[in-house]
Gaussian input, Z-matrix of N, CA and C with variables (Angstrom, degrees):
# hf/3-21g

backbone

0 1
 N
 C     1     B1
 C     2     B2     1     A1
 N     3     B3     2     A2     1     D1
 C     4     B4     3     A3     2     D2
 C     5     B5     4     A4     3     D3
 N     6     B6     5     A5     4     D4
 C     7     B7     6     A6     5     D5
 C     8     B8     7     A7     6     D6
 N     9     B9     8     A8     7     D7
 C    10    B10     9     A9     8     D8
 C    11    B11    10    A10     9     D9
 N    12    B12    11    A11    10    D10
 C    13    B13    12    A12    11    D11
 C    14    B14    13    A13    12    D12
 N    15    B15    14    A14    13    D13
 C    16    B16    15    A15    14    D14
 C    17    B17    16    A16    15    D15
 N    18    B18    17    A17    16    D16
 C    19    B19    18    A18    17    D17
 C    20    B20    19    A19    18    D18
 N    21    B21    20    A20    19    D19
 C    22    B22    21    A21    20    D20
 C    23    B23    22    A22    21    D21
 N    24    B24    23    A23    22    D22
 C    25    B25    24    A24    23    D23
 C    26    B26    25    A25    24    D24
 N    27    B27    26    A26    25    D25
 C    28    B28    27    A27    26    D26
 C    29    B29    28    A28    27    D27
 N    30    B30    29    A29    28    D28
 C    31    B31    30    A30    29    D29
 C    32    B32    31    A31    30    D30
 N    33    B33    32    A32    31    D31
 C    34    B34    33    A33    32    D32
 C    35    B35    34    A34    33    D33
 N    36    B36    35    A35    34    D34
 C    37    B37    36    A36    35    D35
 C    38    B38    37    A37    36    D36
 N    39    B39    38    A38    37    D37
 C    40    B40    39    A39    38    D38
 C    41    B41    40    A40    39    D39
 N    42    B42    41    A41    40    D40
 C    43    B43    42    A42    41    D41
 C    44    B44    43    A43    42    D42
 N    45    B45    44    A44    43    D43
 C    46    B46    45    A45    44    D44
 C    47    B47    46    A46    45    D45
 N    48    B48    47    A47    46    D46
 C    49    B49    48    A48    47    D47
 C    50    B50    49    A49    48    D48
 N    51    B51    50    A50    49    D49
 C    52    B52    51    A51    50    D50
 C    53    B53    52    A52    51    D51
 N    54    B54    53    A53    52    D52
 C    55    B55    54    A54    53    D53
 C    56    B56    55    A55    54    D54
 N    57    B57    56    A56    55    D55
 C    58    B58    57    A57    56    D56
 C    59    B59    58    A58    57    D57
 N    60    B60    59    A59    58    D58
 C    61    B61    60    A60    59    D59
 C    62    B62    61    A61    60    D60
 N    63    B63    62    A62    61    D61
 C    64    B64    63    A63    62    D62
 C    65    B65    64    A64    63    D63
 N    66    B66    65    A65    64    D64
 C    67    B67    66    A66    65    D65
 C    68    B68    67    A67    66    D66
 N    69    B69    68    A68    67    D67
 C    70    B70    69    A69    68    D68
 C    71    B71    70    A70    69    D69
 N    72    B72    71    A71    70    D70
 C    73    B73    72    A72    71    D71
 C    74    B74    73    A73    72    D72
 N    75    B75    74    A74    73    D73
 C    76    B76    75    A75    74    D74
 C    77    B77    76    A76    75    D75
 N    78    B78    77    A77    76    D76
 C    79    B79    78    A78    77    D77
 C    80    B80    79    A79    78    D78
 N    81    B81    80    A80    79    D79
 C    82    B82    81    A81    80    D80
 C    83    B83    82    A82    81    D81
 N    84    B84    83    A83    82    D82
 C    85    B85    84    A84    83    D83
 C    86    B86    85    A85    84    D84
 N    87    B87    86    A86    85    D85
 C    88    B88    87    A87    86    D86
 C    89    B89    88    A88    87    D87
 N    90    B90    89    A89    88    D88
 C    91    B91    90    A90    89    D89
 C    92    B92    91    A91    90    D90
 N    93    B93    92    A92    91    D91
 C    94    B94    93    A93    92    D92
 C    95    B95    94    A94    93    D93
 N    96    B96    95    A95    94    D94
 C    97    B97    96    A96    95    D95
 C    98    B98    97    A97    96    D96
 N    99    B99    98    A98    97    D97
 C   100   B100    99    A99    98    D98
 C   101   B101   100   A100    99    D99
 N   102   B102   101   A101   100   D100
 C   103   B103   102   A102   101   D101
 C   104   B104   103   A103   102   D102
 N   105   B105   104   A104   103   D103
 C   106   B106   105   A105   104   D104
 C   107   B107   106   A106   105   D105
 N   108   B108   107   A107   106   D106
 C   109   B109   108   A108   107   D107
 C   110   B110   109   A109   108   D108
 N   111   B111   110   A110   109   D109
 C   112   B112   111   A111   110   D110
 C   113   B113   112   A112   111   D111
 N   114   B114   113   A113   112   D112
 C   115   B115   114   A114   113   D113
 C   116   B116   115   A115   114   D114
 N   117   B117   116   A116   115   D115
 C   118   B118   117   A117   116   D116
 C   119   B119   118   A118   117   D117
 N   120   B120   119   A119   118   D118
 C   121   B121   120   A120   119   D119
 C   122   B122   121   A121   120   D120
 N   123   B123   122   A122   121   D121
 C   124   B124   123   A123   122   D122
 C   125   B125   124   A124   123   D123
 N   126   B126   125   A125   124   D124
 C   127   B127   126   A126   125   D125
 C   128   B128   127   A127   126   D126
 N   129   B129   128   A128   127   D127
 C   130   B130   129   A129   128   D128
 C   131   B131   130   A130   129   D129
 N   132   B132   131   A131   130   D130
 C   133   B133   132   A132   131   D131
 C   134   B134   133   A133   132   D132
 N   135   B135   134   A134   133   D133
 C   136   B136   135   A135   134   D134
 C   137   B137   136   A136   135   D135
 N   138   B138   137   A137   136   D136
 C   139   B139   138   A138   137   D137
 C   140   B140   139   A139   138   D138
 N   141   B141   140   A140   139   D139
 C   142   B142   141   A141   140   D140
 C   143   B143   142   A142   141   D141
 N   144   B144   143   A143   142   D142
 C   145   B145   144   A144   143   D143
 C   146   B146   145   A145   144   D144
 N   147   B147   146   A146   145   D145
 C   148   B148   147   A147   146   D146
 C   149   B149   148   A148   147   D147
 N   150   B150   149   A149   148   D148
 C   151   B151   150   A150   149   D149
 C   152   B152   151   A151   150   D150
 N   153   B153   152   A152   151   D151
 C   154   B154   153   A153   152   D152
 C   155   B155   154   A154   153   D153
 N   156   B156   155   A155   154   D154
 C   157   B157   156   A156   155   D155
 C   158   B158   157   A157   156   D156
 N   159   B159   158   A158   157   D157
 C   160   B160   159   A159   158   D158
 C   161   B161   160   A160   159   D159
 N   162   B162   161   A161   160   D160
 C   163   B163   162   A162   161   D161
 C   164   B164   163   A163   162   D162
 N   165   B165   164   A164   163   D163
 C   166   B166   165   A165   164   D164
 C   167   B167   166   A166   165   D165
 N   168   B168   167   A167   166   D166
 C   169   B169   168   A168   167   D167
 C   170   B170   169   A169   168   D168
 N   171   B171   170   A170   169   D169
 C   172   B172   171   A171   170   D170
 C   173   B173   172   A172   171   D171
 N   174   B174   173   A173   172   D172
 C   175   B175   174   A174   173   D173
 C   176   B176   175   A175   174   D174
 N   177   B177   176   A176   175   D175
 C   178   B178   177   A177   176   D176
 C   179   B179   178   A178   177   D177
 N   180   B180   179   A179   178   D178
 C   181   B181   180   A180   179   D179
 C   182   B182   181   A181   180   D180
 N   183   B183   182   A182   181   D181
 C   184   B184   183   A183   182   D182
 C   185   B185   184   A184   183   D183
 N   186   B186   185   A185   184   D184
 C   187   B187   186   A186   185   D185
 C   188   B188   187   A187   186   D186
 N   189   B189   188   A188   187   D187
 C   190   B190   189   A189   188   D188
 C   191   B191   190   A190   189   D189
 N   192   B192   191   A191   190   D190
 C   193   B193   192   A192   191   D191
 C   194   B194   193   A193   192   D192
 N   195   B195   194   A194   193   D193
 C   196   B196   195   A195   194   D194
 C   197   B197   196   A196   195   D195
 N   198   B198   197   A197   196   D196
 C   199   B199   198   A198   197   D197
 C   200   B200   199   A199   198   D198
 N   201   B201   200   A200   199   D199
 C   202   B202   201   A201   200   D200
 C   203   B203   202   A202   201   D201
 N   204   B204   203   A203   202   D202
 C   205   B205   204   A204   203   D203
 C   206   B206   205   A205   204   D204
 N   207   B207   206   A206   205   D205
 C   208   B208   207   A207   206   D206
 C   209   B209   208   A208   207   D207
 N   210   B210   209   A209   208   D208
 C   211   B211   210   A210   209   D209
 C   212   B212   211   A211   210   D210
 N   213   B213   212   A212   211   D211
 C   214   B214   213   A213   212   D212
 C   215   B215   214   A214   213   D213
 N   216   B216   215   A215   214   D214
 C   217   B217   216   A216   215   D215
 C   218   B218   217   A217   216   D216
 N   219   B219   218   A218   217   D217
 C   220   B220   219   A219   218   D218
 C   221   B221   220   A220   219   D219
 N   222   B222   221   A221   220   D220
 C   223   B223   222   A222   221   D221
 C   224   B224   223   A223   222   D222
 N   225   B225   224   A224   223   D223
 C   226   B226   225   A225   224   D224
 C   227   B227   226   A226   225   D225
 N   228   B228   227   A227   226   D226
 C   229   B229   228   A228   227   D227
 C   230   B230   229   A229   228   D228
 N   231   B231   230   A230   229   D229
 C   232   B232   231   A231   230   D230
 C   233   B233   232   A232   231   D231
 N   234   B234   233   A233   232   D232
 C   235   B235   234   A234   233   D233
 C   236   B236   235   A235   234   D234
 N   237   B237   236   A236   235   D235
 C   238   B238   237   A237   236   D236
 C   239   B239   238   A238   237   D237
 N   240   B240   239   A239   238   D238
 C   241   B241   240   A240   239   D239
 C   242   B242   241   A241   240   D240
 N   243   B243   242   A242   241   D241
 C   244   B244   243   A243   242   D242
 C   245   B245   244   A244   243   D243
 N   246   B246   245   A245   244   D244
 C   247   B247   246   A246   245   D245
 C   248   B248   247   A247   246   D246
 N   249   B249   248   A248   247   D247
 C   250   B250   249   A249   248   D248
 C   251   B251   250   A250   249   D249
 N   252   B252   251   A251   250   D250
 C   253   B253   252   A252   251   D251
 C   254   B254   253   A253   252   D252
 N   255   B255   254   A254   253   D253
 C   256   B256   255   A255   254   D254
 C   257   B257   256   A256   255   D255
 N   258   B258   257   A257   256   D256
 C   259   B259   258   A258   257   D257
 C   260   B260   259   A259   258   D258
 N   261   B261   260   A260   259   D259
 C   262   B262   261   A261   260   D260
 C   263   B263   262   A262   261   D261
 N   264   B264   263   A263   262   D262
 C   265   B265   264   A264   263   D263
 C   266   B266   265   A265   264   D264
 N   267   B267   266   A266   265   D265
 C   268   B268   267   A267   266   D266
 C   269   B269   268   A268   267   D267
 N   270   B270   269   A269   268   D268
 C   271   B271   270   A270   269   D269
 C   272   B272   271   A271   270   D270
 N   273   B273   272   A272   271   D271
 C   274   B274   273   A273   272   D272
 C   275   B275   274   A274   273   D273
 N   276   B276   275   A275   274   D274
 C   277   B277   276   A276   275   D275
 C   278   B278   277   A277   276   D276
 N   279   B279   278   A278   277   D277
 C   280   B280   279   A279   278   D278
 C   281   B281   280   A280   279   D279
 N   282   B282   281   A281   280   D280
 C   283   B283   282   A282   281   D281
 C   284   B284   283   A283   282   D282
 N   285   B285   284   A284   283   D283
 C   286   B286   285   A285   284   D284
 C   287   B287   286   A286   285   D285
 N   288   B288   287   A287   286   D286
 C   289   B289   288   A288   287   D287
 C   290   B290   289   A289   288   D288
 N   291   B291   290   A290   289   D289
 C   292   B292   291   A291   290   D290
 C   293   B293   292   A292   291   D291
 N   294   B294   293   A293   292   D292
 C   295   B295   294   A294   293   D293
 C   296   B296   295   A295   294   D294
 N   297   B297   296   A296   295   D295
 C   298   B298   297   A297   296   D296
 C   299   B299   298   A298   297   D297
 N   300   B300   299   A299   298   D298
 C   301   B301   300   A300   299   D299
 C   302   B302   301   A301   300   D300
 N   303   B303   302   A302   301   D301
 C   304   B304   303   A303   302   D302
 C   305   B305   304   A304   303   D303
 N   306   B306   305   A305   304   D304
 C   307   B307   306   A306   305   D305
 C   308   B308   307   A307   306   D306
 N   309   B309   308   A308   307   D307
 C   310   B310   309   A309   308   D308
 C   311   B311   310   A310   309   D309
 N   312   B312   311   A311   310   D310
 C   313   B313   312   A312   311   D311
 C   314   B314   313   A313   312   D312
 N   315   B315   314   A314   313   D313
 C   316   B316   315   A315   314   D314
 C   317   B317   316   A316   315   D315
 N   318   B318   317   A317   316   D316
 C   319   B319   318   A318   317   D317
 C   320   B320   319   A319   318   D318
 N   321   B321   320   A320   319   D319
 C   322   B322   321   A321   320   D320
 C   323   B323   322   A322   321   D321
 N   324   B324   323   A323   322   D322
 C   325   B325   324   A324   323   D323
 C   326   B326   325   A325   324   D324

   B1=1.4271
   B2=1.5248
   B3=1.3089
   B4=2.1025
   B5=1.5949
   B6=1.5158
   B7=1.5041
   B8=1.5104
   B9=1.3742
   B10=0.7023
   B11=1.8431
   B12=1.3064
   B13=1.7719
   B14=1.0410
   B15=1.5398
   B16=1.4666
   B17=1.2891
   B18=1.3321
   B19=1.3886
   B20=2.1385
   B21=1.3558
   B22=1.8672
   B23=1.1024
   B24=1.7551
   B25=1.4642
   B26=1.3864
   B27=1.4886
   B28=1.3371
   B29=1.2102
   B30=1.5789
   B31=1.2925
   B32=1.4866
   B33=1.3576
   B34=1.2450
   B35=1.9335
   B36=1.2538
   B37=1.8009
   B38=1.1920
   B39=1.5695
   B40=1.3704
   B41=1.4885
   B42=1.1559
   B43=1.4555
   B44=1.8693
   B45=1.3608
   B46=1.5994
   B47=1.3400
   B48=1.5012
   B49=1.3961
   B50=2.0582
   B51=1.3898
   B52=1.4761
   B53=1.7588
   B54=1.4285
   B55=1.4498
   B56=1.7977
   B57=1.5327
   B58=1.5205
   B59=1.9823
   B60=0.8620
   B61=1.9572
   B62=1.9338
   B63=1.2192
   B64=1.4235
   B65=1.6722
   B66=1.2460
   B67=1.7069
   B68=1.8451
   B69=1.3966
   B70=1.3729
   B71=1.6697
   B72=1.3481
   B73=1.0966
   B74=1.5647
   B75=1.5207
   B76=1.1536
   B77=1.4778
   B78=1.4308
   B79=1.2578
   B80=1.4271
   B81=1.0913
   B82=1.3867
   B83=1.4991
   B84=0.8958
   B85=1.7858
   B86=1.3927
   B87=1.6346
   B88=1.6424
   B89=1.7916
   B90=1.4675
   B91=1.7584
   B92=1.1590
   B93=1.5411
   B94=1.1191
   B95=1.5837
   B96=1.5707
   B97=1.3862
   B98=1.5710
   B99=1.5130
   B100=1.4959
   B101=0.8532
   B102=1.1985
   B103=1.2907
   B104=2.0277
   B105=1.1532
   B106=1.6447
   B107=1.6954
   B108=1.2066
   B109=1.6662
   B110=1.5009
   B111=1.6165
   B112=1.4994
   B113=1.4855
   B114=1.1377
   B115=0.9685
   B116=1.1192
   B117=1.6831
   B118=1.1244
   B119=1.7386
   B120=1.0125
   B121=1.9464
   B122=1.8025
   B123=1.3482
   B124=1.5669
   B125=1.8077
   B126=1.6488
   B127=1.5538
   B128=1.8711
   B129=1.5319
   B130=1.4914
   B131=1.4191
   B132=1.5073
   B133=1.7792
   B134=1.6914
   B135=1.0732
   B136=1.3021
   B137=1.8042
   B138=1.8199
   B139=1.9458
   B140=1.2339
   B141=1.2487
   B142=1.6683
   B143=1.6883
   B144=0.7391
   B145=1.3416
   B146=1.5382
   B147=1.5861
   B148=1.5586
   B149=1.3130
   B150=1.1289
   B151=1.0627
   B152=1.5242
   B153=1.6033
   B154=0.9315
   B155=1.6628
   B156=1.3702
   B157=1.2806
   B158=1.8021
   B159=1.6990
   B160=1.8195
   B161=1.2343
   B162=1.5099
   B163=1.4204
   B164=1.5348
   B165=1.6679
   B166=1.2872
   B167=1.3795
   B168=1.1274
   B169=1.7794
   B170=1.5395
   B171=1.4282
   B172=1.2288
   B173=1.5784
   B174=1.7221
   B175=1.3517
   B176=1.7048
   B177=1.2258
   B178=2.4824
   B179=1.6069
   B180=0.8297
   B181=1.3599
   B182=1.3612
   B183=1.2337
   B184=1.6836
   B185=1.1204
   B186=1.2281
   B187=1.8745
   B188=1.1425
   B189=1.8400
   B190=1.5765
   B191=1.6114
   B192=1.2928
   B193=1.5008
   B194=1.7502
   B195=0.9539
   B196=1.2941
   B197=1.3356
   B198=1.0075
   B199=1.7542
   B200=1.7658
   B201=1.1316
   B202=1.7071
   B203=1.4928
   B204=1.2804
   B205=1.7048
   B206=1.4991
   B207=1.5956
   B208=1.4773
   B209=1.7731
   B210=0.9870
   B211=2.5186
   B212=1.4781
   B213=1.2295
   B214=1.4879
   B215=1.7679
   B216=1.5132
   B217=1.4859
   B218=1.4453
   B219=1.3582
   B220=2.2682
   B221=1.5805
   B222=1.2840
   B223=1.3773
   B224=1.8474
   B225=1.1281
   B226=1.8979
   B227=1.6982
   B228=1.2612
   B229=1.5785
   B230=1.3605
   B231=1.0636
   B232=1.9316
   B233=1.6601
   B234=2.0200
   B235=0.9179
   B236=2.0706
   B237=1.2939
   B238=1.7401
   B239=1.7260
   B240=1.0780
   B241=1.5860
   B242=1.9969
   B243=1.2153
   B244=1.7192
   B245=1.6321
   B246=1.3310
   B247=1.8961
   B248=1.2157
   B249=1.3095
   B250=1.4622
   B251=1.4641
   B252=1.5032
   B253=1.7821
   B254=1.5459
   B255=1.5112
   B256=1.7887
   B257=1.6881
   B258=1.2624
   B259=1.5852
   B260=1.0047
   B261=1.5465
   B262=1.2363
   B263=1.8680
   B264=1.3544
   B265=1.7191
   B266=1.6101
   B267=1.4634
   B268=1.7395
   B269=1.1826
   B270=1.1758
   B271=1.5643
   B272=1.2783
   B273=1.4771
   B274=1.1411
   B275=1.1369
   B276=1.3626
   B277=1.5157
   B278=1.4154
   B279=1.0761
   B280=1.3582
   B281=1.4271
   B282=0.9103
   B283=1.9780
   B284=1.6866
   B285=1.0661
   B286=1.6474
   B287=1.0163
   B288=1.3013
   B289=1.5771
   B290=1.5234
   B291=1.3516
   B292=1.3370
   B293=1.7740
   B294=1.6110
   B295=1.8200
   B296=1.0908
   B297=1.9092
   B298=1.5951
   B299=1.6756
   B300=1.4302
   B301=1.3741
   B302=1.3658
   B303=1.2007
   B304=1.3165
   B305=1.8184
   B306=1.3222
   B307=2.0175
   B308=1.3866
   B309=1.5210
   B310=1.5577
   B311=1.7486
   B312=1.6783
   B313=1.8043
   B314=1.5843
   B315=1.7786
   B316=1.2896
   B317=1.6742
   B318=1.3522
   B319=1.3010
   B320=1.3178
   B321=1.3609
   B322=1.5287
   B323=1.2444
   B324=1.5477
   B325=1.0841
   B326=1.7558
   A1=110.46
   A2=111.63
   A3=105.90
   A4=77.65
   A5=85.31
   A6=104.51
   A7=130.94
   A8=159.37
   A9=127.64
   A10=106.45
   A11=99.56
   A12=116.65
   A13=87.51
   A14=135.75
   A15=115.91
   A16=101.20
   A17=142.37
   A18=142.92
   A19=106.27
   A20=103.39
   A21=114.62
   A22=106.77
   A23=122.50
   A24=114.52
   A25=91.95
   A26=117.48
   A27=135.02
   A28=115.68
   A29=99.36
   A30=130.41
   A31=118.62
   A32=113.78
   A33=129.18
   A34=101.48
   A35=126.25
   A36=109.42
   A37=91.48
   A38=104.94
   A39=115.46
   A40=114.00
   A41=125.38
   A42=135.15
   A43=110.17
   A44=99.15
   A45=100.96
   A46=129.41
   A47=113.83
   A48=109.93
   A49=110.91
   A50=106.09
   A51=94.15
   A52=100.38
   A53=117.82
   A54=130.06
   A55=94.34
   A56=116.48
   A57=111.59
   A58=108.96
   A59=110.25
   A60=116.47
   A61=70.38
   A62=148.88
   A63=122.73
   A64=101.23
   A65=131.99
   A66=107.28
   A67=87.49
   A68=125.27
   A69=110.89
   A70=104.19
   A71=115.73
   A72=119.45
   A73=123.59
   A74=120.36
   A75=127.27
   A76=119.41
   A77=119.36
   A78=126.50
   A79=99.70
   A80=142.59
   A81=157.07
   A82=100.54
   A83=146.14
   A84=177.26
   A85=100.80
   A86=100.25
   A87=113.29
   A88=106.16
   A89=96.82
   A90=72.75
   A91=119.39
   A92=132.73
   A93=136.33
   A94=130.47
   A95=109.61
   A96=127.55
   A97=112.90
   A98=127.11
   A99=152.49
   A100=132.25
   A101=138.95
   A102=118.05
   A103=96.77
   A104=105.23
   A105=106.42
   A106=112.06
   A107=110.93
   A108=102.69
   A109=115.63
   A110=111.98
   A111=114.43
   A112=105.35
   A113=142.81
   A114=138.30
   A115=126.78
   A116=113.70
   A117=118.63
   A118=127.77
   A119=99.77
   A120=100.03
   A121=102.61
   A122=118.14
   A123=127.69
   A124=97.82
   A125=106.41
   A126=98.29
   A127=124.54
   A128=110.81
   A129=94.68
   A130=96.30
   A131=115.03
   A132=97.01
   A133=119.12
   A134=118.57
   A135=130.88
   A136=97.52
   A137=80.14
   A138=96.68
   A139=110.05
   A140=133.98
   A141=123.73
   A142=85.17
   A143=130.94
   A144=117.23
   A145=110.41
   A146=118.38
   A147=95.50
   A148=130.69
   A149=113.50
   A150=148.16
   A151=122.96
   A152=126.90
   A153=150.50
   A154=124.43
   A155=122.94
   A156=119.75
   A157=115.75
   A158=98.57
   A159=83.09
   A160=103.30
   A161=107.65
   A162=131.07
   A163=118.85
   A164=108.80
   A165=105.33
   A166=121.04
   A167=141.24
   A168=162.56
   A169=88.50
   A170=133.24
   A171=93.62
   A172=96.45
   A173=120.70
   A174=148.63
   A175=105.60
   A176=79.43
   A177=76.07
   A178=117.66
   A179=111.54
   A180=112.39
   A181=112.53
   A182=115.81
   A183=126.31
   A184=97.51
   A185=141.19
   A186=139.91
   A187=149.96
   A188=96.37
   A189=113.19
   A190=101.77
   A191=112.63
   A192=150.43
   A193=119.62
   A194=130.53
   A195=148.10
   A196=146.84
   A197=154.74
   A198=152.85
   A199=91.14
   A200=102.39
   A201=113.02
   A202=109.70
   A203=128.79
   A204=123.86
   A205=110.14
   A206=98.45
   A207=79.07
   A208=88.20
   A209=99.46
   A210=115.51
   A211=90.60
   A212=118.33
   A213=124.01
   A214=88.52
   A215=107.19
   A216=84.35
   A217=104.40
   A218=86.26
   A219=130.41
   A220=101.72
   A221=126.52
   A222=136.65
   A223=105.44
   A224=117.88
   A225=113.84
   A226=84.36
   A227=131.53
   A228=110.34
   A229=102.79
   A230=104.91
   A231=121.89
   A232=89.57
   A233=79.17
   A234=105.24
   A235=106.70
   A236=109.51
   A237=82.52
   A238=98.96
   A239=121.75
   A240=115.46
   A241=93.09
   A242=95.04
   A243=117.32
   A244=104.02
   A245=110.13
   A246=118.76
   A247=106.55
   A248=126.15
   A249=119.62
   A250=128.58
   A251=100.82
   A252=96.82
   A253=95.32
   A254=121.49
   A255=112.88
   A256=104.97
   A257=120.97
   A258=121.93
   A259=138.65
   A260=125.78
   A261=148.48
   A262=115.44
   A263=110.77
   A264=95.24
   A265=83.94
   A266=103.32
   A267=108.13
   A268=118.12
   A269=139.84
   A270=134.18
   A271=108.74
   A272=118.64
   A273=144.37
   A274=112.79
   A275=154.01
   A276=128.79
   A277=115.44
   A278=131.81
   A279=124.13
   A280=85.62
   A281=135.85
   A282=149.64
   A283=93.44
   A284=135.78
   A285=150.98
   A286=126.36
   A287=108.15
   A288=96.61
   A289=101.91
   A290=122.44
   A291=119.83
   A292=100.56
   A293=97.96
   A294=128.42
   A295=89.14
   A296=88.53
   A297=86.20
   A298=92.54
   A299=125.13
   A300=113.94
   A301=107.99
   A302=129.76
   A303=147.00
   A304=124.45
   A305=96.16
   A306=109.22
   A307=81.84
   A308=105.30
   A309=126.54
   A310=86.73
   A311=102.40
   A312=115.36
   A313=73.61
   A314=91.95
   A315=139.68
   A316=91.38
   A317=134.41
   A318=150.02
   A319=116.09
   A320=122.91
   A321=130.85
   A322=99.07
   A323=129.54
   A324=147.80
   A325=98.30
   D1=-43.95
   D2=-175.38
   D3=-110.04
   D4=151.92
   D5=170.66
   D6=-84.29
   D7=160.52
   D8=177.84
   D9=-117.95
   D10=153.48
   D11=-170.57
   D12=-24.64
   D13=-60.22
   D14=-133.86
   D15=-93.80
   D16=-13.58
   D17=-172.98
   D18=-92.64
   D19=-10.78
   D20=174.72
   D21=-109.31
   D22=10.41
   D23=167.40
   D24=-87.92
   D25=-57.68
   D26=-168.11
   D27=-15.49
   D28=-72.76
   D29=-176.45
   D30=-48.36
   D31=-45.80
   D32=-172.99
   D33=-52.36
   D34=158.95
   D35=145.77
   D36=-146.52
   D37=177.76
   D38=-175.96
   D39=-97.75
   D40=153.22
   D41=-161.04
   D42=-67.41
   D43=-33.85
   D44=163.55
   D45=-82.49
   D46=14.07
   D47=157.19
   D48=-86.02
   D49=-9.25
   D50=-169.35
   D51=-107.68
   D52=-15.21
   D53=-164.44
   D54=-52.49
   D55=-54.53
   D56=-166.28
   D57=-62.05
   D58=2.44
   D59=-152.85
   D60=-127.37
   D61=-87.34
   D62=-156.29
   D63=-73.52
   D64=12.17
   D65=176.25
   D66=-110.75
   D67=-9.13
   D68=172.79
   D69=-87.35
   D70=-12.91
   D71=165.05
   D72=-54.78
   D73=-65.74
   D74=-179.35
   D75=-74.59
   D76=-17.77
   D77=165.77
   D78=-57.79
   D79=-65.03
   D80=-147.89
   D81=-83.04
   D82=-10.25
   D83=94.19
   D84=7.85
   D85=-82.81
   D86=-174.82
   D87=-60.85
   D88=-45.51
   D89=-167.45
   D90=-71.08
   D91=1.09
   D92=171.76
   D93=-97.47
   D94=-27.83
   D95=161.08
   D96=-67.68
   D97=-40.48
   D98=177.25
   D99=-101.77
   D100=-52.19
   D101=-149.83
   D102=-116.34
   D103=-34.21
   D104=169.79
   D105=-60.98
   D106=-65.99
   D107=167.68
   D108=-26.68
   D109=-62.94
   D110=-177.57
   D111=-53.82
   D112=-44.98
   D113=-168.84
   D114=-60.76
   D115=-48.38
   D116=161.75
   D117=-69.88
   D118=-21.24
   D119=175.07
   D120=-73.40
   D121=-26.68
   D122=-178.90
   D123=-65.87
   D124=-63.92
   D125=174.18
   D126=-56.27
   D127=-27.45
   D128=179.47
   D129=-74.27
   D130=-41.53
   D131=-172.53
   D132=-48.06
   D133=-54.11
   D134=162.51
   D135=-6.90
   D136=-109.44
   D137=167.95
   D138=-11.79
   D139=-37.53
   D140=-154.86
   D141=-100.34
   D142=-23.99
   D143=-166.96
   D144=-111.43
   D145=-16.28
   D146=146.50
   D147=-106.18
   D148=52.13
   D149=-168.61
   D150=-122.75
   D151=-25.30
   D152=133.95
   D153=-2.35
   D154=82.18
   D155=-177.37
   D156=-120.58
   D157=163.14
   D158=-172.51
   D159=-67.16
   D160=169.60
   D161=-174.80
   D162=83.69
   D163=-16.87
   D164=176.56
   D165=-58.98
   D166=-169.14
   D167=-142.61
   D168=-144.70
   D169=108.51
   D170=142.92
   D171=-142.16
   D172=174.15
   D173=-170.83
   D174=-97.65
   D175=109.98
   D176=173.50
   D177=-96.09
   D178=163.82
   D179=-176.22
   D180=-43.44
   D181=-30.87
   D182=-158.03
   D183=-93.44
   D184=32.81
   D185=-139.71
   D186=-1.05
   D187=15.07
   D188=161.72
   D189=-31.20
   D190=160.59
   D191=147.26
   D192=-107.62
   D193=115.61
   D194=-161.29
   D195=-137.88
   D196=104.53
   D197=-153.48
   D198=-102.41
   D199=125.71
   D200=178.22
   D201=-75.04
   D202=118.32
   D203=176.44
   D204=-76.99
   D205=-38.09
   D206=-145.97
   D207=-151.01
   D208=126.17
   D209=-173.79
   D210=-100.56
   D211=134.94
   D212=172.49
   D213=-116.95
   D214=119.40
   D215=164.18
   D216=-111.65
   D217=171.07
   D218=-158.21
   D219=89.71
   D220=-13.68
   D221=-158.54
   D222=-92.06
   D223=139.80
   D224=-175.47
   D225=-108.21
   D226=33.28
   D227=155.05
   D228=-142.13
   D229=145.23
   D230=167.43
   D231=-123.32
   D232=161.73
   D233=-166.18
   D234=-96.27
   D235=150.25
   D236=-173.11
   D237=-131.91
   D238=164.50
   D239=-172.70
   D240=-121.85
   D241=113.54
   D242=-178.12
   D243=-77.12
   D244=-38.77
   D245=170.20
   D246=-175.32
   D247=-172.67
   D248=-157.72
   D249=-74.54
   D250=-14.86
   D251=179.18
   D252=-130.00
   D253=21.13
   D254=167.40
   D255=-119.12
   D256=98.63
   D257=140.92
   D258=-96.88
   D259=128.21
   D260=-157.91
   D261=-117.28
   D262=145.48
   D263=-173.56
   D264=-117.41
   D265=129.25
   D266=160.20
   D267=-116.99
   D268=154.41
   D269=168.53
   D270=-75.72
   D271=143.44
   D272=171.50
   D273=-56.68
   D274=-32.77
   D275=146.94
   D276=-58.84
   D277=39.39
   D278=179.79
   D279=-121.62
   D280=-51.55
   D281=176.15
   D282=-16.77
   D283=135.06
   D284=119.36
   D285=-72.36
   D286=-39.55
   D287=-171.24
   D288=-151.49
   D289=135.43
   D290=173.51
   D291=-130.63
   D292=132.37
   D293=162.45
   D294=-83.35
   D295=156.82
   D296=164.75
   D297=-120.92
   D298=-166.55
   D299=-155.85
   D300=-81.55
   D301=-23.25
   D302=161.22
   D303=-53.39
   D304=-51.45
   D305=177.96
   D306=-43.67
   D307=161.12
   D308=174.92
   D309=-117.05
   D310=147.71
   D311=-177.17
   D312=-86.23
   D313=150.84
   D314=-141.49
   D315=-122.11
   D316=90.56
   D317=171.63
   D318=-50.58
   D319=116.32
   D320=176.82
   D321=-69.10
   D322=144.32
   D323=-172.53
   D324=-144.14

């Protein structure tokens, strides 16, 4: 019926036997809530951007809107046509978003 001391030490443990098992816990948390998502939105951006052909639509960092003239490949800049007598060359990590000539623009509502 009463316990004795030595069988409620036993029982007891200390809080740093479980600390390594919940911080592999939340590690394993983050890389799956964070850092894998990021990873993968980094590889479609990639894809989307060598992927990049003339005639496309695309959005620059600077929030131009743009029709691509001209893809140099091995090269990280194309050339993009802003309106009919201004072309400009930006590098392709500057791109957000690329249409292709076909996608229909996507109406703010």
């Amino acid at each position: 019926m009463f316990t004795t001391p030595a069988f409620a030490q036993a029982a007891g443990g200390s809080p740093m036997d479980t600390f390594p098992i919940v911080m592999l816990l939340v590690l394993g948390i983050v890389f799956f809530m964070v850092i894998r998502p990021q990873q993968q939105k980094a590889k479609e951006f990639a894809a989307m951007i060598d992927k990049v052909r003339r005639g496309d639509t695309v959005v620059t960092a600077g929030g131009f809107v743009a029709r691509v003239s001209k893809v140099t490949e091995g090269s990280d800049e194309i050339e993009v046509e802003l309106s009919d007598t201004l072309k400009v060359r930006v590098l392709k990590s500057s791109l957000t978003s690329v249409r292709s000539k076909n996608e229909p623009v996507k109406e703010a509502t």
